[in-house]
N, C-alpha and C positions, 0 to 999 in steps of 0.2 A: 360219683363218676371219677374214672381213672384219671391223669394228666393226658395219657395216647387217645383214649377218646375224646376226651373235650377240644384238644388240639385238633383232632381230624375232623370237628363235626364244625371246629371255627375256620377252618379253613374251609368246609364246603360252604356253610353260610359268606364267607367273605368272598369268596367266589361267586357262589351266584346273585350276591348281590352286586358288585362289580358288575357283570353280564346283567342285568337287568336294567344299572343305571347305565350303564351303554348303550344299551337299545332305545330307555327312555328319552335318554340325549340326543340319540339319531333321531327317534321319530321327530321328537321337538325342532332339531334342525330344519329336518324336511317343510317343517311348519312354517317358520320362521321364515324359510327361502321360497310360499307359497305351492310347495308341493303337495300338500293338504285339502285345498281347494278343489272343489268340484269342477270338471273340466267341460267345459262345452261342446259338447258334441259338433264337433267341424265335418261331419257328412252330412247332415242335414241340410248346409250352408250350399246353396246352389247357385251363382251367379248366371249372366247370362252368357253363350255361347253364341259364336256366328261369326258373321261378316258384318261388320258395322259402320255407319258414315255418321261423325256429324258436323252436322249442317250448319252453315251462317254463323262462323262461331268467330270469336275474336281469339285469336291464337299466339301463345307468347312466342316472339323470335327468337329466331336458334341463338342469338348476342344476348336475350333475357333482357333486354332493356326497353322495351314496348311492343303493346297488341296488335296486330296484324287484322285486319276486321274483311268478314264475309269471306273467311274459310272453309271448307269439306274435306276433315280426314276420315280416307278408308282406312279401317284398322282389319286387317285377314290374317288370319293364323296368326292369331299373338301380335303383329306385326303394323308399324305404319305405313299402309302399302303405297298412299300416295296424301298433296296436300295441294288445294290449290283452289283458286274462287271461281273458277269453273268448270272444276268435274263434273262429270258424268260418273252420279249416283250406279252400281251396279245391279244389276234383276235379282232379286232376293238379300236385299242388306238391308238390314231395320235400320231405320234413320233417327237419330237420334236430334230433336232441335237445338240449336245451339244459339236462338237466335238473343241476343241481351248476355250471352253470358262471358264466359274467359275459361278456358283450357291452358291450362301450367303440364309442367313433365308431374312426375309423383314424387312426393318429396322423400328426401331421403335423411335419415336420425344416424349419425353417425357415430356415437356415443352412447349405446344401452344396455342396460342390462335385465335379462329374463326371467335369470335363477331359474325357480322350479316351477315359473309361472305360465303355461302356455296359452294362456287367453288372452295374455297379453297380445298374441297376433292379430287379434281380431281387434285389437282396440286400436293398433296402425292404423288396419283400411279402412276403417271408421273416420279417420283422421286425415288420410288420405296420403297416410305414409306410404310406400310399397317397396322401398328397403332399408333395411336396419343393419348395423354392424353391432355386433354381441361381441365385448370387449371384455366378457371374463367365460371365455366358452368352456364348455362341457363336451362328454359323446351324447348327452342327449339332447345338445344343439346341435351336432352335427345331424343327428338321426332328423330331429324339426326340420332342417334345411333340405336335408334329401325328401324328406315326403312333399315339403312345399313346390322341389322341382317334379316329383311324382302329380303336382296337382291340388295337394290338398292347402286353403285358403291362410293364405298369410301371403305378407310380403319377403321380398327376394331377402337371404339373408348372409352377412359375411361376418364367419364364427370364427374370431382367436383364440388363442391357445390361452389356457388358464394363465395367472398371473405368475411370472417367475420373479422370484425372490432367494435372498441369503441369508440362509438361517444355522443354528449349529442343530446334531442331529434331531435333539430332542423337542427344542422349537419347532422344526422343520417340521416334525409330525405335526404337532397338535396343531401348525399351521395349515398344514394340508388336508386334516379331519373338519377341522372348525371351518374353512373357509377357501380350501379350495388352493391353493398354492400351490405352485411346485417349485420346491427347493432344491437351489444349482448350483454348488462352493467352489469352481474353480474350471478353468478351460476347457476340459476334458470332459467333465460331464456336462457343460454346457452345449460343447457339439455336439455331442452323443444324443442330448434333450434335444435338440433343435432337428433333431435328423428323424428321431422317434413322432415327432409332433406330426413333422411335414409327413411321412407316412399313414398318421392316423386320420392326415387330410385335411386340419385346420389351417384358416386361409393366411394366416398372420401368427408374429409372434408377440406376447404383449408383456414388456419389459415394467416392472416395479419400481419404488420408490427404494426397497429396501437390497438390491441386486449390487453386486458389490463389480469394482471394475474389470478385475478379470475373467469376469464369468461375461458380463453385456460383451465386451472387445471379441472373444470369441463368439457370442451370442448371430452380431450383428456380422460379421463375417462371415459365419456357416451361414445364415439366412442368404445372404446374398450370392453368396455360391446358387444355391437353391431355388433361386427367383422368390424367396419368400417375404414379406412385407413387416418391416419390426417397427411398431408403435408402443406408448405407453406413455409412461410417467418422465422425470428426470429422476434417474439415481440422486441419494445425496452423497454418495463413493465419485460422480464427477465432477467435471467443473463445465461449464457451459462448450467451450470448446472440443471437447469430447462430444459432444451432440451435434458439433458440426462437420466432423472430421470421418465420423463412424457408419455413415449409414441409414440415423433412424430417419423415418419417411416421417412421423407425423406428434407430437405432443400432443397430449389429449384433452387438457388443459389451457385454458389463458391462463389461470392460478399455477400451474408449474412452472411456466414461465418468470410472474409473479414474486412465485416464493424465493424460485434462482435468485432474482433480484434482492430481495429481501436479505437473503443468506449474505452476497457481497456488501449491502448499506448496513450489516452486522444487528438487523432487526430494527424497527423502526415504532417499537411502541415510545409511546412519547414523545416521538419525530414525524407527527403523521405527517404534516405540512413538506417537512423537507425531505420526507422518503417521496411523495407524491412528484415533486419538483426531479428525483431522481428518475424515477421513475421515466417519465417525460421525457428526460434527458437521453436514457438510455435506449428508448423504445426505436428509434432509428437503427442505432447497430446492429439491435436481434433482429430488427425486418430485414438488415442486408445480409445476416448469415442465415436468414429461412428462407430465403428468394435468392441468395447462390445456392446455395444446397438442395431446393424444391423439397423444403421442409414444408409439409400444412402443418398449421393449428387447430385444435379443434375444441371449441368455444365454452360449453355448458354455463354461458355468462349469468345467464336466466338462475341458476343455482345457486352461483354464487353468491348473485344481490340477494338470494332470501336467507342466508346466513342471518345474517341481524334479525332480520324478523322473527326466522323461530325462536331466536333467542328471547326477542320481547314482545312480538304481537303473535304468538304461535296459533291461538284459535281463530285469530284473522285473517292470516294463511291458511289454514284449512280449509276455511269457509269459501273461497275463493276459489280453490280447486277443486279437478272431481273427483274428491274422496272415493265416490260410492262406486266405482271404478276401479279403486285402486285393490289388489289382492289383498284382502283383509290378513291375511296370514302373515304376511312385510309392514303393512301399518301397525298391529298390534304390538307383534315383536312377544318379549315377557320380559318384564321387570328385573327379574334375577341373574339376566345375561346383558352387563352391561358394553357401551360400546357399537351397538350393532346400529339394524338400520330403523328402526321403528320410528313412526308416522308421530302418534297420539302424545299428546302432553304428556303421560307418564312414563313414555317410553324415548321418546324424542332424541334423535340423534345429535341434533346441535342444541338440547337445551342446556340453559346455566344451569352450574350446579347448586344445590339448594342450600348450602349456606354460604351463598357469595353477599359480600357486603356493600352497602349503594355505595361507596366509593369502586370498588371493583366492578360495578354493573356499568358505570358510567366511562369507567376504563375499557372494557370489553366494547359497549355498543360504540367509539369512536375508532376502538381498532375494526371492528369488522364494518362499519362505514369505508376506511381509509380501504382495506382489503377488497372490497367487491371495487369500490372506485379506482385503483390501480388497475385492477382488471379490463376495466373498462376502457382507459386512458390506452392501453394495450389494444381492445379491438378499437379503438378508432383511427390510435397510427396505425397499425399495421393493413387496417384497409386502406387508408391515403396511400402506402407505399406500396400496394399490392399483393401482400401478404396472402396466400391462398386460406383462405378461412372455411371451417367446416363446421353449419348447423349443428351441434351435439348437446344432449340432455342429464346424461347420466341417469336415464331413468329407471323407477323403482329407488331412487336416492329418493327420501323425503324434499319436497313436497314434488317432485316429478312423474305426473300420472303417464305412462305409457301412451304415446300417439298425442292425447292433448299437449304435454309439455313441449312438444316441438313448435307448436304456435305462440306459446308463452315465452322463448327460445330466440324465434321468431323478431318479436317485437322489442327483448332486452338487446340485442342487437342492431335494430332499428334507431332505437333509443341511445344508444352509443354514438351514430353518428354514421353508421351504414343507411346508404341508401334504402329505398325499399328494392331496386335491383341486382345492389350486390346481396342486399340479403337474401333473396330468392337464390341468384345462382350460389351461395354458401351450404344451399341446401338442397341443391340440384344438380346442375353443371360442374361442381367443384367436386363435389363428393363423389359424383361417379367419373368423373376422370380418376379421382383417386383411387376406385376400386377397381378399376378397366370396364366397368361397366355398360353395357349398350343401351341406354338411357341419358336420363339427365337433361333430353334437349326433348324437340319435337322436331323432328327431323324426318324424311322418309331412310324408310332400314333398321330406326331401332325401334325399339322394343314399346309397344303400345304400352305403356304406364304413365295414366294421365289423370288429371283431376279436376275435373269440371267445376266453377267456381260460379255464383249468384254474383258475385260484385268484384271487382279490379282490382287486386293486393298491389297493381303499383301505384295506385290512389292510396291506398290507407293497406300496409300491412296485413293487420288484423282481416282483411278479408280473406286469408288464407283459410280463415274455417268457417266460410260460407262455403260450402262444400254440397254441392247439388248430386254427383255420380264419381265413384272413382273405378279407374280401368287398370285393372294387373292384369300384364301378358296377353290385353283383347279379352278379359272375362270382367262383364260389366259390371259392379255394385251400383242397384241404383238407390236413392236415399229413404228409400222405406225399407231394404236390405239390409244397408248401414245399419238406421235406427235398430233394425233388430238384433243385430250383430251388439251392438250396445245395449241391448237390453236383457239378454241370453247371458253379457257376461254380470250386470250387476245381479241378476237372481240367483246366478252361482256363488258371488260374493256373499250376499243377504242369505245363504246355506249356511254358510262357514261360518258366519260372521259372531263375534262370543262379547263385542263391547258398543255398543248402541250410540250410532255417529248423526245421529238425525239433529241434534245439536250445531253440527257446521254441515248442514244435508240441505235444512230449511228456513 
């Protein structure tokens, strides 16, 4: 064979091998980000329609701070049409009893994420979420959000704009192939991005860890010309005062906050005692520049205490949540693509790495004790000082199962030193003031999204998933509905599914 041939016949083989491992890598992606998964059919899914009352209910006040007992909400067209202990039930409205129970607004996860999972919606109302904010959105969040206001079942939902980020060209791509970014190096195309975004409709802009200063300073600017909403991370291009000075409405993090800290005490391994005592110290100031500026927080506290764990009780955590729920295609992950998000001991996003030595194990689990306990120290001032706090999960993060982890959320919250009242309205009342949303309370005018409860979560928390019926927009889920809604999405799972979890299942 000539040299001109064997050159042209290596260049087509390099070629379409290239093209082949491309596509391989896409499909794999798609996998990974649970687009793979069999999708449940959501027309099947029928709630009830009508005009509805119910009856003798105990009802949480519009202050979220105790139950109102021997209530009757009309809920008509979507709507609370009225509330009071002695209505007059209307001719043709199914009455629903309410009598032993507790009615909350629907809660709301204000820190989640999708990817390419959409059965995740079903695992909200199950939970008795009824809206979510998607904090690394897509167009085919956007597309999810407009059918759900078409009708179709899921909770309300508010979709930001992918992640923007500072990267040089070539980064830039393979950041934006691999995971979604959008890369923005200077003022100009920062407006330009900001302007493009809001066009395509996304409700928010969600600013990076990695966005350098003069792309955020025009960022948050053009947003606000725009009435658009800029949340996200802390840059590590700022300094704390550029976050108070700028614009951005919300941290999405207690741990951003955190790490800010962290970064001025110049790192604190080895220091955990007297980073802790800074800590402490500090936590006053950052509540007075988030409450001038009507900065929220927003929490995923619940997350961060299980740092440690994955690290050394990881099939103990598993066991505990509901795996068999989770998108098998994001728990898996594959071995070969490290970094990512994977569930399973093998694949584990926060696992040690395997040749750490018992002196460095011992080093790790007291830093990430000191880590989530900072965090913590954080949501319990900043509730004393009135910090506006937002329930968030980070879900689809290992070990964070969609809809579940908000109660798990819930209670790491609780457990800080929140009331059980401020935890409700962190999860209710807070978050949808912060989205402008017509929810959040029980109130006549908004929006019937409510959650009918077997037992008092201002007694104990954890009663938040005693969950008897939940109502989006006046269409009733009653809880052999739910149940099925849960059980539609784990045989879609157990389709997919290629590593056998019955291990932390049973």
């Amino acid at each position: 064979m000539n040299w001109k041939k064997w050159i042209k016949y290596s260049v087509i083989f390099f070629t379409l091998l290239t093209i082949i491992s491309f596509l391989w890598m896409t499909r794999e992606g798609k996998r990974m980000y649970g687009g793979l998964t069999e999708r449940v059919n959501h027309e099947t899914i029928k709630p009830m329609e009508g005009i509805f009352a119910i009856d003798n209910v105990n009802a949480l006040s519009p202050e979220g701070d105790r139950f109102i007992p021997g209530q009757t909400i009309v809920i008509r067209q979507g709507m609370i049409a009225s509330i009071d202990s002695l209505a007059e039930i209307p001719s043709g409205t199914t009455v629903i009893d309410g009598t032993g129970k507790y009615v909350i607004p629907g809660l709301i996860d204000a820190h989640v994420h999708l990817f390419q999972s959409p059965n995740d919606l079903l695992l909200y109302l199950a939970n008795g979420v009824t809206e979510i904010r998607e904090l690394i959105g897509d167009e085919t969040h956007l597309e999810w959000r407009q059918q759900i206001r078409d009708g179709r079942p899921g909770p309300k939902m508010f979709v930001a704009s992918p992640r923007l980020g500072s990267f040089g060209l070539a980064e830039g791509w393979f950041m934006s192939w691999s995971q979604g970014y959008m890369n923005v190096r200077n003022a100009r195309e920062a407006r330009e991005l900001v302007h493009r975004l809001h066009d395509q409709g996304y409700d928010g802009i969600k600013v990076y860890s990695q966005l350098n200063k003069e792309s955020y300073l025009a960022i948050t600017e053009t947003a606000g010309t725009l009435g658009m909403l800029v949340f996200g991370h802390i840059p590590w291009d700022l300094a704390l005062s550029d976050i108070w000075e700028n614009g951005q409405n919300d941290i999405v993090h207690f741990e951003e906050l955190m790490n800010a800290l962290n970064r001025e005490f110049d790192y604190f391994k080895g220091e955990e005692e007297e980073f802790l005592k800074f800590v402490e110290a500090r936590s006053d100031d950052l509540a007075d520049h988030l409450i001038k500026n009507n900065i929220h927080v927003t929490s995923t506290l619940w997350l961060t205490e299980s740092f440690v764990r994955q690290k050394f009780e990881l099939n103990q955590v598993l066991s505990e949540v509901e795996l068999e729920y989770e998108n098998p295609g994001i728990s898996e992950w594959v071995p070969y693509i490290p970094g990512g998000l994977g569930w399973l001991p093998e694949v584990n996003r926060y696992r040690l790495p395997d040749n750490i030595t018992e002196e460095d194990k011992i080093g790790s689990k007291k830093y990430w004790e000191t880590y989530a306990e900072a965090c913590q120290v954080l949501a319990r001032n900043f509730s004393k000082r009135g910090v506006k706090i937002m329930a968030g999960t980070d879900a689809n993060l290992p070990p964070a199962v969609p809809g579940f982890s908000l109660h798990d959320e819930l209670v790491s919250l609780n457990r800080s030193g929140m009331s059980s009242a401020e935890v409700l309205r962190s999860a209710t009342s807070i978050p949808a003031g912060w989205l402008n949303s017509n929810s959040g309370k029980i109130a006549t005018g908004l929006e019937a999204n409510l959650v009918l409860l077997d037992k008092n979560p201002l007694d104990d928390i954890r009663n938040t998933k005693a969950i008897n019926m939940v109502i989006v927009e006046g269409k009733v889920y009653d809880r052999n509905l739910l149940d099925q809604l849960l059980a539609s999405v784990k045989q879609a799972n157990d389709l997919r599914r290629k590593i056998n979890i019955d291990r932390f299942t049973n």
